[in-house]
One Martini backbone bead per residue (centre of mass of N, CA, C, O) as a GRO file, in nm:
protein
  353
    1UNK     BB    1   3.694   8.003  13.171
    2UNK     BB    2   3.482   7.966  13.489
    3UNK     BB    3   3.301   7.780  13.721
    4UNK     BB    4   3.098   7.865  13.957
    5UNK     BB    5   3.027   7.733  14.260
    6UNK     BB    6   2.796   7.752  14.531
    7UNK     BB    7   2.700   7.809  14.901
    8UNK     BB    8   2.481   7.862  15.202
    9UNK     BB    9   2.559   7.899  15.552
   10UNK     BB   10   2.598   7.731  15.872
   11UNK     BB   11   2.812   7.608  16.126
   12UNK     BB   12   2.548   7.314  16.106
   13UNK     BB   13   2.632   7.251  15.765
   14UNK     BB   14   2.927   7.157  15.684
   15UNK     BB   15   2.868   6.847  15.595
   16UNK     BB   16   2.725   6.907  15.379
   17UNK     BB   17   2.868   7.088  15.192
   18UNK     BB   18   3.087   6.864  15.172
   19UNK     BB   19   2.892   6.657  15.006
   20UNK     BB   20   2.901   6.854  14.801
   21UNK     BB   21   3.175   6.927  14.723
   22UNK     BB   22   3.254   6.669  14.651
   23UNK     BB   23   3.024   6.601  14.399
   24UNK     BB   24   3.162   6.811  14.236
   25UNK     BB   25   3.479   6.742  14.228
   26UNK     BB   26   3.392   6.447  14.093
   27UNK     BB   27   3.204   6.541  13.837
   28UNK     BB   28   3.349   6.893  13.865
   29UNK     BB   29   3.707   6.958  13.879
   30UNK     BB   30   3.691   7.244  13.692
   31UNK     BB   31   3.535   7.368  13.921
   32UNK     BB   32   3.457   7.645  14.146
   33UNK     BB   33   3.425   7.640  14.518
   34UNK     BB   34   3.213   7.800  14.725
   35UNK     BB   35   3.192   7.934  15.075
   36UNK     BB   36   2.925   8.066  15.262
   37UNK     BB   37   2.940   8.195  15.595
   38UNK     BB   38   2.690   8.322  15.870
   39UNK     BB   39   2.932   8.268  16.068
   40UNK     BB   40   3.134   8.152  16.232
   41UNK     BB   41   3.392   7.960  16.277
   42UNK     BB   42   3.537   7.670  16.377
   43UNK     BB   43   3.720   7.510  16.553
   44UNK     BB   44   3.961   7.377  16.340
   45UNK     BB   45   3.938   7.519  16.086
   46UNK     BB   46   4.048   7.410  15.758
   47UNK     BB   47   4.091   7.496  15.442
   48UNK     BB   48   4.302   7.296  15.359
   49UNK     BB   49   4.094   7.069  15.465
   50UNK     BB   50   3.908   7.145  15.222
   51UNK     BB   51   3.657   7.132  14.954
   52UNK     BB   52   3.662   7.432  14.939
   53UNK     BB   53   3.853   7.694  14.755
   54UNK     BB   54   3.625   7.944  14.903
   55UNK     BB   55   3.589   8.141  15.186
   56UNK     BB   56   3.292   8.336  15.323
   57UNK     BB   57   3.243   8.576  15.460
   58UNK     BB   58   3.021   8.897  15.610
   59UNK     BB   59   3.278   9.076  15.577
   60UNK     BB   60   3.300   9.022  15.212
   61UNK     BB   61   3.025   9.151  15.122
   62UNK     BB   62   2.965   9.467  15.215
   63UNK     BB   63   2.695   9.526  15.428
   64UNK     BB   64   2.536   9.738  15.503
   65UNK     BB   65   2.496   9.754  15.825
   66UNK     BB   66   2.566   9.429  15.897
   67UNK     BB   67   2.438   9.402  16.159
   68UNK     BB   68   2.132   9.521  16.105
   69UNK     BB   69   2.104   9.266  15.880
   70UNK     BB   70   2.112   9.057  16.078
   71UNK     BB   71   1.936   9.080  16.299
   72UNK     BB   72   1.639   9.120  16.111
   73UNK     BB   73   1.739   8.802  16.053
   74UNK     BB   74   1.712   8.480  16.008
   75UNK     BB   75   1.862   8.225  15.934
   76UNK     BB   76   1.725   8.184  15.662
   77UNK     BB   77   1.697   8.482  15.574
   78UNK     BB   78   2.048   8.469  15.577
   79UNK     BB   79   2.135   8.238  15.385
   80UNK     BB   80   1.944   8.354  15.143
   81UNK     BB   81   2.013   8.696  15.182
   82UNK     BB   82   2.327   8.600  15.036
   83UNK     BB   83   2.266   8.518  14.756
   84UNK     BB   84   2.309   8.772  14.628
   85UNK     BB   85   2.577   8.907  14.700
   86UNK     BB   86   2.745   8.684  14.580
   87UNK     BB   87   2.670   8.664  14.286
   88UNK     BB   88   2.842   8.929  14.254
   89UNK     BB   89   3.104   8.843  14.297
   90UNK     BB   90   3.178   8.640  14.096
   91UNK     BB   91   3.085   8.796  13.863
   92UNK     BB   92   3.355   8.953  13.922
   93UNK     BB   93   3.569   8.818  13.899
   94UNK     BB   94   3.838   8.670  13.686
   95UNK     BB   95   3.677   8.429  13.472
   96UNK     BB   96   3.410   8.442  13.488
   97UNK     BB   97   3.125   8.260  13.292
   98UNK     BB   98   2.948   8.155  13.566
   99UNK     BB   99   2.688   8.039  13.805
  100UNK     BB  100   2.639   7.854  14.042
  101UNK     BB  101   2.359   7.741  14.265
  102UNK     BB  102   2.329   7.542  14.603
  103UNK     BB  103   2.258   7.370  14.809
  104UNK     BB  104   2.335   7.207  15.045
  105UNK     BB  105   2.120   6.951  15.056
  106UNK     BB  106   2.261   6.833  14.809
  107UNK     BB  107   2.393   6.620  14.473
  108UNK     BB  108   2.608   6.585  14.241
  109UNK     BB  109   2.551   6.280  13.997
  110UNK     BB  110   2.699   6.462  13.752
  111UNK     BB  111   2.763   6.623  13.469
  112UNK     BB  112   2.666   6.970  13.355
  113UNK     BB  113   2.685   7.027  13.056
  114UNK     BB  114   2.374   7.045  13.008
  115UNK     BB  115   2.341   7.273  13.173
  116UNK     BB  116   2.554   7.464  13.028
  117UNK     BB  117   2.423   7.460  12.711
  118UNK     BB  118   2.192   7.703  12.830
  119UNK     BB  119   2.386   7.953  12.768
  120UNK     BB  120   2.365   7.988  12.471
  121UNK     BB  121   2.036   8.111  12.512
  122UNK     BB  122   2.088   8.202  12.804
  123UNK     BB  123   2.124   8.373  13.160
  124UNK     BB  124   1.887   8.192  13.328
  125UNK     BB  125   1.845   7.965  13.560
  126UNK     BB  126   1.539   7.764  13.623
  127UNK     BB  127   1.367   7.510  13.885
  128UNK     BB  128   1.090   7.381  13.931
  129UNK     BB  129   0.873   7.249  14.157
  130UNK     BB  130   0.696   7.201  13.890
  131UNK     BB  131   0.594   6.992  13.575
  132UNK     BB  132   0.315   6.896  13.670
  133UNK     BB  133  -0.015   6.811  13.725
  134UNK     BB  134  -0.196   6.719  13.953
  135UNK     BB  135  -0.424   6.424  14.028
  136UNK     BB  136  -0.444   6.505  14.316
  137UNK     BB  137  -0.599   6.630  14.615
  138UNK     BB  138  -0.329   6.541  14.784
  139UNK     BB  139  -0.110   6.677  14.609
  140UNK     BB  140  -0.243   6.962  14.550
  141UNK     BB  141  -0.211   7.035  14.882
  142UNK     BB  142   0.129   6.921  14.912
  143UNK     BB  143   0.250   7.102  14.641
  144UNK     BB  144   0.083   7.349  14.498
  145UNK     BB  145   0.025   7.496  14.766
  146UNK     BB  146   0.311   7.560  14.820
  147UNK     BB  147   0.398   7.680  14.588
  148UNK     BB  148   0.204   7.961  14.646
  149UNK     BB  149   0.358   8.018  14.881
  150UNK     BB  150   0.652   7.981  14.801
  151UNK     BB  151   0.748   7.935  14.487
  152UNK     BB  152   0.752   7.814  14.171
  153UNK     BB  153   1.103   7.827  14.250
  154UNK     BB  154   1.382   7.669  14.301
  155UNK     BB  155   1.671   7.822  14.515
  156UNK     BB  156   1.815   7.553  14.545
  157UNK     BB  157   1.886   7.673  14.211
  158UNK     BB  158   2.093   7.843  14.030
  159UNK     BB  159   2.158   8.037  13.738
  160UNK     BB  160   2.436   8.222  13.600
  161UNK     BB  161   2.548   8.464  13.367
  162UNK     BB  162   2.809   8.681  13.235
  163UNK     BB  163   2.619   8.892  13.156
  164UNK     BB  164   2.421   9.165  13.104
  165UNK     BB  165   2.176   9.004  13.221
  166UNK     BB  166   2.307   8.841  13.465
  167UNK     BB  167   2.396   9.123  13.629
  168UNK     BB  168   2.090   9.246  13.638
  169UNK     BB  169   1.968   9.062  13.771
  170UNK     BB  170   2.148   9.045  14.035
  171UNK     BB  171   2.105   9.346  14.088
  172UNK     BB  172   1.812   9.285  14.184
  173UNK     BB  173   1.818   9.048  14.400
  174UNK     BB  174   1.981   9.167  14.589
  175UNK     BB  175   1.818   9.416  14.629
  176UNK     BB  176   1.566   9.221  14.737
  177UNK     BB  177   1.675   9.160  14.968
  178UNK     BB  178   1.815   9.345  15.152
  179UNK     BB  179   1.489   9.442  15.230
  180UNK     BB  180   1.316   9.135  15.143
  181UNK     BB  181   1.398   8.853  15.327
  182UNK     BB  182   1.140   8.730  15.432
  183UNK     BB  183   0.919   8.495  15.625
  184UNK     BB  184   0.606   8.630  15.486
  185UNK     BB  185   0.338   8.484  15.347
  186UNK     BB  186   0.118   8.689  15.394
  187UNK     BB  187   0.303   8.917  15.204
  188UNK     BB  188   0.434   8.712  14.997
  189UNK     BB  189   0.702   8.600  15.117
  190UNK     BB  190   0.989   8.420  15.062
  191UNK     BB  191   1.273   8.499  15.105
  192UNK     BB  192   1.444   8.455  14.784
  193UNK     BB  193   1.196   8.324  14.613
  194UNK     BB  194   0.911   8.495  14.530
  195UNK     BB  195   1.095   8.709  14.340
  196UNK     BB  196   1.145   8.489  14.096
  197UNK     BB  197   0.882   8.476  14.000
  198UNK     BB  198   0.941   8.753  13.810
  199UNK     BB  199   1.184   8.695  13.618
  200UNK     BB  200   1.040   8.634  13.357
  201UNK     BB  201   0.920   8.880  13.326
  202UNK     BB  202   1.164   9.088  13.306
  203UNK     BB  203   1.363   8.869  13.215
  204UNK     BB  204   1.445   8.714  12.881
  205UNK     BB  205   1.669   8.498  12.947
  206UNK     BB  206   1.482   8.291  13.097
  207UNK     BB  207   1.507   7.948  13.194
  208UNK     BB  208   1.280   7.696  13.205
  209UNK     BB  209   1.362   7.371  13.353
  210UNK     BB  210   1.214   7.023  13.255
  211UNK     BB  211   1.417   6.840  13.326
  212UNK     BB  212   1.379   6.539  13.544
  213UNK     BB  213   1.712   6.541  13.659
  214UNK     BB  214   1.621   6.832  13.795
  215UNK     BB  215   1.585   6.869  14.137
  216UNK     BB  216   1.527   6.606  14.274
  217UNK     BB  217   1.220   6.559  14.460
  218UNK     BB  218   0.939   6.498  14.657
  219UNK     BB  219   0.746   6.732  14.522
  220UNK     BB  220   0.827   6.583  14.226
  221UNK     BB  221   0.736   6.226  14.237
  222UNK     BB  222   0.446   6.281  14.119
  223UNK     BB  223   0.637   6.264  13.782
  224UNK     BB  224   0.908   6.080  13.896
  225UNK     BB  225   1.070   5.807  13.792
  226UNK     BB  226   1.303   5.648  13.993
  227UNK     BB  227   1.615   5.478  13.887
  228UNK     BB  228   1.847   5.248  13.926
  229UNK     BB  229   2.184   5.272  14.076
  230UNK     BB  230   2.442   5.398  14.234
  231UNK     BB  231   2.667   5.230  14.043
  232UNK     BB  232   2.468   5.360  13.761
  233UNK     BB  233   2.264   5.549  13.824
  234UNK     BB  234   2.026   5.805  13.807
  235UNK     BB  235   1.678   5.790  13.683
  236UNK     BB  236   1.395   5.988  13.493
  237UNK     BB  237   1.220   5.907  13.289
  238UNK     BB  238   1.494   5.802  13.143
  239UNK     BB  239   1.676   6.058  13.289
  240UNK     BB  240   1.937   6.165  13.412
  241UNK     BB  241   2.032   6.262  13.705
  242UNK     BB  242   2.206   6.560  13.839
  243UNK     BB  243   2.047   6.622  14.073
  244UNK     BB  244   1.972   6.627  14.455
  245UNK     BB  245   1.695   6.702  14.689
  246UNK     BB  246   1.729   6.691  15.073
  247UNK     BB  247   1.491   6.814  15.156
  248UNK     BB  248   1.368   6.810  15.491
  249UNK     BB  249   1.578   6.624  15.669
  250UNK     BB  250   1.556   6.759  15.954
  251UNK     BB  251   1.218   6.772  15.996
  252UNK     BB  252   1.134   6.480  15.835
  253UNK     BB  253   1.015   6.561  15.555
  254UNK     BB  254   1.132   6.380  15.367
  255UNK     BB  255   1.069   6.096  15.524
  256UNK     BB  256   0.761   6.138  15.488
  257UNK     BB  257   0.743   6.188  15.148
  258UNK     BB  258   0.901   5.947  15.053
  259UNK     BB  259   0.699   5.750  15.144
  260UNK     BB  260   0.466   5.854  14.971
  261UNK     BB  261   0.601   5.953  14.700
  262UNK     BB  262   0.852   5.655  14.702
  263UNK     BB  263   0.813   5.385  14.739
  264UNK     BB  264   0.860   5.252  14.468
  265UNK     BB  265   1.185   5.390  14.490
  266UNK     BB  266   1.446   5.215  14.637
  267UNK     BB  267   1.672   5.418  14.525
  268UNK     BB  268   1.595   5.650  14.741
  269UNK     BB  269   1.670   5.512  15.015
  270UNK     BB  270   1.956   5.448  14.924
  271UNK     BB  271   2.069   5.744  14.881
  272UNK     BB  272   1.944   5.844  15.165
  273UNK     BB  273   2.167   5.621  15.355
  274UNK     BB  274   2.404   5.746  15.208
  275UNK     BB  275   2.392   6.050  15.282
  276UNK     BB  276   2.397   6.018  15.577
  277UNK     BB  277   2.689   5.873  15.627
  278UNK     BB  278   2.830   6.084  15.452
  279UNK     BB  279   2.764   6.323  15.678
  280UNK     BB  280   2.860   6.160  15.927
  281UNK     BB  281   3.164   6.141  15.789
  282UNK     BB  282   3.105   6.499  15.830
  283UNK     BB  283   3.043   6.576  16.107
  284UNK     BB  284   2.737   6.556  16.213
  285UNK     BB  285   2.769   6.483  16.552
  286UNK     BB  286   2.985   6.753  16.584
  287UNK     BB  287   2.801   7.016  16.430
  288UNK     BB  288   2.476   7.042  16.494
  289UNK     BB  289   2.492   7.203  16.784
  290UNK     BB  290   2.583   7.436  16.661
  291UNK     BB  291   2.574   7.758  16.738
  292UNK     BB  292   2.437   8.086  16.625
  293UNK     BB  293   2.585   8.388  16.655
  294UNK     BB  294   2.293   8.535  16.606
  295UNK     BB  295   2.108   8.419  16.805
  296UNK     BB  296   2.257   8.618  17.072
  297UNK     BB  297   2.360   8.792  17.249
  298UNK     BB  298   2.636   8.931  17.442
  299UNK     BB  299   2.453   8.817  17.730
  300UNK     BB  300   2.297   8.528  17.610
  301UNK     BB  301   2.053   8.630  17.494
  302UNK     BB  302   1.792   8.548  17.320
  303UNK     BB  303   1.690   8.597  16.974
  304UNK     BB  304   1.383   8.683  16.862
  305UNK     BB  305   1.134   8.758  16.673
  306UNK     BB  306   1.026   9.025  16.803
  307UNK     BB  307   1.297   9.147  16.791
  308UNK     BB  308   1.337   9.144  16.476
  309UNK     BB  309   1.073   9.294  16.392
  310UNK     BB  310   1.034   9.547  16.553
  311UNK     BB  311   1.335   9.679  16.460
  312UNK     BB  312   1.304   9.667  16.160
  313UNK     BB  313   0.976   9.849  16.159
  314UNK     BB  314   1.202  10.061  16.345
  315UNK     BB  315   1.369  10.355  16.276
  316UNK     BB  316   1.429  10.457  16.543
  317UNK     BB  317   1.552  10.199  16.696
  318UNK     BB  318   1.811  10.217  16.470
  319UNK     BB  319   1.919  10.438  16.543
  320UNK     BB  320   1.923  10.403  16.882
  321UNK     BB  321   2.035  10.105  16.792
  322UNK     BB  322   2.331  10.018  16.597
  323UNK     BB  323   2.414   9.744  16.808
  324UNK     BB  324   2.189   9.526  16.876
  325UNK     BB  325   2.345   9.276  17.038
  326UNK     BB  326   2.410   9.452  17.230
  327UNK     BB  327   2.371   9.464  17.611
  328UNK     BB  328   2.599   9.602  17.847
  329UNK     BB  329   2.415   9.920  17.817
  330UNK     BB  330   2.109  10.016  17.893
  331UNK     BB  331   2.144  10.287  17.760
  332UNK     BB  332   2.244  10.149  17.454
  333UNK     BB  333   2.026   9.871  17.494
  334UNK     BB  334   1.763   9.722  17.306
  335UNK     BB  335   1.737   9.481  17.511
  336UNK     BB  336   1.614   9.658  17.753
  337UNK     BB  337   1.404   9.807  17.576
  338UNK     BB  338   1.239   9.578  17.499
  339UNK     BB  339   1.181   9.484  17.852
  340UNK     BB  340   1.057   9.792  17.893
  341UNK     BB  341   0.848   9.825  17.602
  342UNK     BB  342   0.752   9.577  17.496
  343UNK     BB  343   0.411   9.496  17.461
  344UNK     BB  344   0.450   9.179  17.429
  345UNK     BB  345   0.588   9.152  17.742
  346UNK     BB  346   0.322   9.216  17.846
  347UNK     BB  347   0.051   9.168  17.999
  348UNK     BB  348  -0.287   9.134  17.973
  349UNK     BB  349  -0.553   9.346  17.996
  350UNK     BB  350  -0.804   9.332  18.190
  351UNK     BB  351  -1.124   9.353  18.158
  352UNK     BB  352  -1.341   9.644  18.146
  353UNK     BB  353  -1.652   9.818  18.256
   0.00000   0.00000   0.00000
């Protein structure tokens, strides 16, 4: 029986990948590792030169109308919203006893045996963004707050066990993904993540993971002192960090975070330029600027926020428009129609009276 670890990403993530990738292999060698990737290959990608056992692209997944719920969904939408399709697959593998899944900008630094032993009492392993109240006004802006938005639970990993109750939630998760995988936070969603919130309520099986070195990350580090160095190993409150989540480091939010509520702890810095240093050595400044395949038409005009929500929210045009990124034919093209229709596209009118 063995452990399957995946990760889902688009080909302008493939350095953070290998550098996950890497982690596991170094630190958990008999485990297999999936990498899903929602976009093109790039030319010259050569699985048997990659750290990863197998490559699964979105003709794999089975994803009934599989144009139509691409076109429909933003990157991080589609990166998200096919972890639920992938967990199902890896489930049905033979000899698959559990799946963990990992985001890209993770690492794992240590062995992950203490974190597969929560498995012989539960099916579903989850890892709040908070394992205690915040004492500060401003941290709970900073992170309280963010957490009502955004989802109690970081979907930056989850586990899931092959049994009948992990294969139950999964076939949940799946499906709700599926129809409602939006980033839209007025109506309670955010991609993957705010669905989880119901999870331990559903399944009776949910463990829900306090361990001080599980996701270690910024919004975190007001309750997690983090100490060690890289050659002896990092620990959180004493006991050992097990993964670490590089969340926002694109954005810059991870280090205006780590400024604000990781200063006293300088070998989350010295990690933090280990990290930047080992991306950059897996192709970080020649593979970041790959455009995302569903990102525009075949026309190559770009696809809109405006273009995917229209869409989706109208059943009429996705019936009139099965293959929405086409646009070289005006009479069978939504691009055509959403320039000659789409009332967002109008100047506004003047006031009349």
């Amino acid at each position: 029986m063995s452990t399957h670890i995946y990760t889902s990403i688009i080909a302008n993530y493939i350095p953070k990948a290998r550098v996950l990738a890497h982690s596991v292999k170094q630190r958990q060698p008999e485990a297999i590792f999936h990498l899903f990737i929602s976009d093109a290959l790039p030319d010259g990608f050569d699985v048997a030169n990659e750290p990863f056992d197998r490559v699964w692209i979105i003709d794999d997944l089975g994803i009934e109308n599989a144009n139509q719920w691409l076109f429909e969904h933003s990157i991080v939408e589609v990166s998200t919203g096919i972890k639920g399709f992938a967990l199902l697959k890896l489930l049905d593998l033979p000899g698959c006893s559990e799946v963990l899944y990992f985001d890209p900008d993770m690492v794992v630094l240590r062995r992950l045996d203490g974190l597969l032993k929560h498995f012989n009492s539960a099916s579903i392993l989850l890892t709040p963004h908070l394992t205690a109240p915040e004492n500060t006004i401003e941290a709970i802006l900073d992170n309280e707050f963010s957490v009502l938005k955004h989802g109690i639970y970081n979907l930056g990993f989850v586990g899931v066990k092959n049994s009948a109750e992990g294969q139950r939630f999964a076939r949940w998760w799946a499906s709700r993904l599926q129809y409602f995988c939006f980033d839209d936070i007025p109506n309670g969603l955010f991609t993957d993540q705010r669905w989880v919130d119901l999870a331990p309520a559903f399944f009776p099986g949910v463990a829900i993971l306090h361990h001080p070195g599980y996701n270690v990350c910024t919004w975190n580090l007001t309750h997690r002192t983090v100490e060690g160095s890289l050659d002896s190993g990092l620990t959180a409150n004493g006991q050992p960090v097990i993964f670490y989540h590089f969340s926002g480091l694109d954005s810059g939010a991870q280090k205006d975070m780590l400024n604000k509520y990781g200063s006293q702890m300088p070998v989350l810095r010295e990690l933090r330029d280990w990290y930047l240093t080992e991306c950059e050595r897996m192709g970080q400044t020649e593979m970041s600027s790959i455009p995302w395949k569903y990102g525009r038409f075949d026309n190559g005009a770009p696809i809109t926020e405006a273009h995917r929500t229209r869409y989706r929210e109208r059943g009429d045009l996705r019936n009139a428009f099965p293959q929405p990124f086409c646009a070289t034919e005006a009479s069978e093209s939504y691009y055509h129609w959403f320039e000659a229709n789409d009332e967002s596209r109008k100047p506004a009118r003047a006031w009349q009276f």
